[in-house]
MISERO-834962 format. One record per residue (C-alpha): x negated, y negated, z negated. Coordinates in Angstrom, 3 decimals. Layout:
<u=X v=Y w=Z>
...
***
This chain:
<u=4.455 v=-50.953 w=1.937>
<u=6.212 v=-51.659 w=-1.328>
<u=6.318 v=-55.216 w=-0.702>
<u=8.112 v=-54.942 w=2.956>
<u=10.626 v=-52.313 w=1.271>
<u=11.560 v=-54.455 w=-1.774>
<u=13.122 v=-57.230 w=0.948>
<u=15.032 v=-54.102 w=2.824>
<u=16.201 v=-51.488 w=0.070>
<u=17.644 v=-51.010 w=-3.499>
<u=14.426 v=-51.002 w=-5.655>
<u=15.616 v=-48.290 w=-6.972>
<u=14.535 v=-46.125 w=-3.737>
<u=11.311 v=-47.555 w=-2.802>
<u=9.062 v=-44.645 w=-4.922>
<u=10.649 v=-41.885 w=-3.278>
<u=10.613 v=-43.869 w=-0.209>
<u=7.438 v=-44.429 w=0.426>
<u=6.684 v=-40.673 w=-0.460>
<u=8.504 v=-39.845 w=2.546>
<u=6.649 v=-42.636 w=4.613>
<u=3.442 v=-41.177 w=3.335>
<u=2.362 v=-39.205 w=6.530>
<u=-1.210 v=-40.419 w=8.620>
<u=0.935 v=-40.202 w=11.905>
<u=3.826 v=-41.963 w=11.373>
<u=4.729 v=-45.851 w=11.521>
<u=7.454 v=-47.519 w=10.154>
<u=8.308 v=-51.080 w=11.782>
<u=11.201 v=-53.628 w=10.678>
<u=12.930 v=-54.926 w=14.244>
<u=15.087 v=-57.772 w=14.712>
<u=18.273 v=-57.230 w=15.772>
<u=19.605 v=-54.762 w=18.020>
<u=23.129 v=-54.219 w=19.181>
<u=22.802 v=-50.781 w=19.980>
<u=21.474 v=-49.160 w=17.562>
<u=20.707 v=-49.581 w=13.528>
<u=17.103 v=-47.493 w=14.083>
<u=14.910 v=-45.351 w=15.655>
<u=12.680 v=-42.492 w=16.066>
<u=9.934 v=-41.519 w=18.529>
<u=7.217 v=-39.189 w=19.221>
<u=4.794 v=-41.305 w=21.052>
<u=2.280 v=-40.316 w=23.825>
<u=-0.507 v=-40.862 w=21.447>
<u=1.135 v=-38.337 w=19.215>
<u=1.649 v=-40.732 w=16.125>
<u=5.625 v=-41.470 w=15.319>
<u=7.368 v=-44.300 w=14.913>
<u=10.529 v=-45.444 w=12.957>
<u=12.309 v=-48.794 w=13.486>
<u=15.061 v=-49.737 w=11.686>
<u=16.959 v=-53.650 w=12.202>
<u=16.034 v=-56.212 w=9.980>
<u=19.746 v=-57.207 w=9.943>
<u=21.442 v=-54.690 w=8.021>
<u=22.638 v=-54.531 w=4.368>
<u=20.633 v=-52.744 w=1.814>
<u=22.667 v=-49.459 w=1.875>
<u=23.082 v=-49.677 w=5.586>
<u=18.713 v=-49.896 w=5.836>
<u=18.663 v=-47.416 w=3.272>
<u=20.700 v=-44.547 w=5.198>
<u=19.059 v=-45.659 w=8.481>
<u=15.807 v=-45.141 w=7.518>
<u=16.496 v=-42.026 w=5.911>
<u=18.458 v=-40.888 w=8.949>
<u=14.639 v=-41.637 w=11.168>
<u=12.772 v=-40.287 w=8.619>
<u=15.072 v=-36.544 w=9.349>
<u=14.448 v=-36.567 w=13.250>
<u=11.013 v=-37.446 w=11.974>
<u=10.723 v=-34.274 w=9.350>
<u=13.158 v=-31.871 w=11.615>
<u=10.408 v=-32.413 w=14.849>
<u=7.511 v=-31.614 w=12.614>
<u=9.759 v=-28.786 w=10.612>
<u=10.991 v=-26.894 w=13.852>
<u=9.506 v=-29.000 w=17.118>
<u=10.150 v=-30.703 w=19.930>
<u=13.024 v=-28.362 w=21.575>
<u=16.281 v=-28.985 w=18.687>
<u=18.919 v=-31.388 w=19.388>
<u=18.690 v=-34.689 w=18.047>
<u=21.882 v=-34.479 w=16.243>
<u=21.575 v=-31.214 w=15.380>
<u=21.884 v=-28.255 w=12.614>
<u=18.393 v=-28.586 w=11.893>
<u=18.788 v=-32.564 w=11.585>
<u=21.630 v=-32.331 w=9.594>
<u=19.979 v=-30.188 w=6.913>
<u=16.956 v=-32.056 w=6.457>
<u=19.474 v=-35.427 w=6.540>
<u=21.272 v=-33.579 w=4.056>
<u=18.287 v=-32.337 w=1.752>
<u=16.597 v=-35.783 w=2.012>
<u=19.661 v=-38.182 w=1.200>
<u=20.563 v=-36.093 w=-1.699>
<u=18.039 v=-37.067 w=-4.406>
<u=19.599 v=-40.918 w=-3.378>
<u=23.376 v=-40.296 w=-4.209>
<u=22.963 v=-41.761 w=-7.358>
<u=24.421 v=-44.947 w=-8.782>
<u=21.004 v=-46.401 w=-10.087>
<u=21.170 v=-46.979 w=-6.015>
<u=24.229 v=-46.906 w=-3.964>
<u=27.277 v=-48.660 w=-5.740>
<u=29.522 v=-46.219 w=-7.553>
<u=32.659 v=-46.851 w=-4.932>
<u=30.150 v=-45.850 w=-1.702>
<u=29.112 v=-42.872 w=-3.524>
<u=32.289 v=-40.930 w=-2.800>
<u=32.437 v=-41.834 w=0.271>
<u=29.002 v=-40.502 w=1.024>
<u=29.396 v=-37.484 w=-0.857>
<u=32.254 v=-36.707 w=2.133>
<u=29.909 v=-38.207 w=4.828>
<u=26.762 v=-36.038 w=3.972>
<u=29.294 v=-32.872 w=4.048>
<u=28.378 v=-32.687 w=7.883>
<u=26.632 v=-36.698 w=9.119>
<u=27.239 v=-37.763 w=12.452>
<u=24.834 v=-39.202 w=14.964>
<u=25.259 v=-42.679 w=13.646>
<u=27.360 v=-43.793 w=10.117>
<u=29.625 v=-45.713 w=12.188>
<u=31.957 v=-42.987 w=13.251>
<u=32.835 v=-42.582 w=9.853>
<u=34.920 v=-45.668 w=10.228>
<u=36.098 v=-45.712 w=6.540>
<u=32.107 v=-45.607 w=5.689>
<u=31.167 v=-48.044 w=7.903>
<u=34.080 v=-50.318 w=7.081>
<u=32.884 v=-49.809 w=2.895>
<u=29.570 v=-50.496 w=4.063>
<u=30.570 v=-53.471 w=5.888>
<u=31.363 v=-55.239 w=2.336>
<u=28.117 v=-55.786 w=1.440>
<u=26.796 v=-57.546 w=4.757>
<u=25.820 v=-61.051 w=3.841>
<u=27.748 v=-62.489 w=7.102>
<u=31.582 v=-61.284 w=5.615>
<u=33.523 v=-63.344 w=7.955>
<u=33.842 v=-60.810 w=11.203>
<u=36.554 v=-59.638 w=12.977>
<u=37.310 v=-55.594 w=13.093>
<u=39.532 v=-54.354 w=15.944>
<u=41.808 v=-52.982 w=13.701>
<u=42.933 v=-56.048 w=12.038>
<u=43.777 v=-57.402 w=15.151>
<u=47.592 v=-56.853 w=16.700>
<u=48.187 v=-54.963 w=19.844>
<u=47.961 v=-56.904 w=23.188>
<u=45.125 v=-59.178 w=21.621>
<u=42.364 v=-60.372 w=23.974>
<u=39.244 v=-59.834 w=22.586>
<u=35.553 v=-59.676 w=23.723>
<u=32.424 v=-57.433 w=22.338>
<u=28.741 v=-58.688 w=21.830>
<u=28.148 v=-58.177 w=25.230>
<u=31.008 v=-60.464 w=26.677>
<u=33.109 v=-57.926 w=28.282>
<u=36.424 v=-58.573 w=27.600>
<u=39.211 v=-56.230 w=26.765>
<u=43.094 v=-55.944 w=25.599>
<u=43.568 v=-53.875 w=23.140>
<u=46.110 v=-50.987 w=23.342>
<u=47.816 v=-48.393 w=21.302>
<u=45.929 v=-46.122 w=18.660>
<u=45.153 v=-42.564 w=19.352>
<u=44.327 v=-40.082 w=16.190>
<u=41.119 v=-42.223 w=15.600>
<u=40.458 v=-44.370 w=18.159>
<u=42.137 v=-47.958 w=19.932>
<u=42.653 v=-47.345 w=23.650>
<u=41.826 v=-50.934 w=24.976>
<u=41.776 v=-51.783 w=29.117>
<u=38.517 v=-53.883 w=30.306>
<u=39.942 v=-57.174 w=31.669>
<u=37.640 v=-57.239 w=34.736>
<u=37.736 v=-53.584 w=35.638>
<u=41.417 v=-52.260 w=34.778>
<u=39.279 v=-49.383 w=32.751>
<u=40.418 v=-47.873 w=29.462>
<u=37.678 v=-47.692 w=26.995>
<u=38.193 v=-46.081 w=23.090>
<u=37.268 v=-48.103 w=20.876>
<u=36.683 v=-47.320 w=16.949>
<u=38.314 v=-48.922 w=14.352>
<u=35.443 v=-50.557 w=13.069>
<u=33.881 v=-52.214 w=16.481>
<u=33.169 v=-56.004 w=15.619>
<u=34.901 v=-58.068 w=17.797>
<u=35.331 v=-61.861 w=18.985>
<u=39.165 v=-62.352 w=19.623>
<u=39.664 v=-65.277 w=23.004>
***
């Protein structure tokens, strides 16, 4: 196990990682790339448990991911199948398990306040935290994407799955932007990599 986390995680966090790995009915598997999501969790009909997490992302990024799988993981066996996925009882364990990892022997001293906000009450996913996500972002080894927010308004632009959009004014948070092809308005968050046309 060490040897797959050393290509994936600080080294830092691989001791106490694979303690929390350490269960006879749970898997862990590396996937390539997924646009959807940055990881997994399921229960499967076997009743062993698997956790993906995407090849693709930065150390910090793979780090928080897995951690993130590992709480649906801990919060099913903790208080069973009927919680929320997202909620209180996710968010604790999310909480108690990234805490012993808000260190700087393994996040980067300028991420570290910015999780320190994030783990106050984490989201579904790190990316609506666009500030987060947009810190994280700096240590991705392909540095040369576009963000929607660095694009002006009235821009054409397209997402990974071709659709095509304008982009629009800014709400509180959020970029209204109109699909091309449909006339729709879709909210977009700052952070949403994009291809401008």
């Amino acid at each position: 196990m060490q040897n797959i986390l050393q290509s994936y995680i600080p080294e830092k966090s691989i001791p106490k990682i694979e303690e929390l790995l350490a269960h006879e009915k749970l898997d862990f598997i590396v996937k390539k790339e997924r646009k959807t999501r940055h990881g997994d969790y399921r229960k499967l009909p076997n009743g062993r448990h698997l956790i993906t997490v995407n090849a693709n992302l930065n150390p910090y990024r793979f780090l928080i991911t897995l951690i993130h799988e590992i709480a649906h993981f801990e919060s099913f066996q903790k208080y069973g199948r009927h919680i929320k996925p997202h909620g209180k009882e996710w968010k604790h364990t999310f909480q108690h398990l990234m805490l012993p990892f808000l260190n700087p022997d393994i996040f980067p001293k300028e991420l570290l306040p910015l999780l320190a906000k994030h783990f106050i009450n984490p989201k579904a996913t790190s990316d609506t935290d666009h500030v987060l996500a947009l810190a994280l972002k700096q240590f991705d080894e392909n540095s040369d994407k576009t963000y929607i927010f660095e694009i002006p308004e009235g821009s054409l632009f397209k997402i990974y799955n071709g659709r095509q959009f304008k982009k629009g004014n800014k709400r509180v948070k959020r970029f209204e932007c109109i699909e091309i092809k449909t006339g729709k308005v879709y909210l977009f968050n700052p952070n949403v990599e994009i291809e401008v046309i």
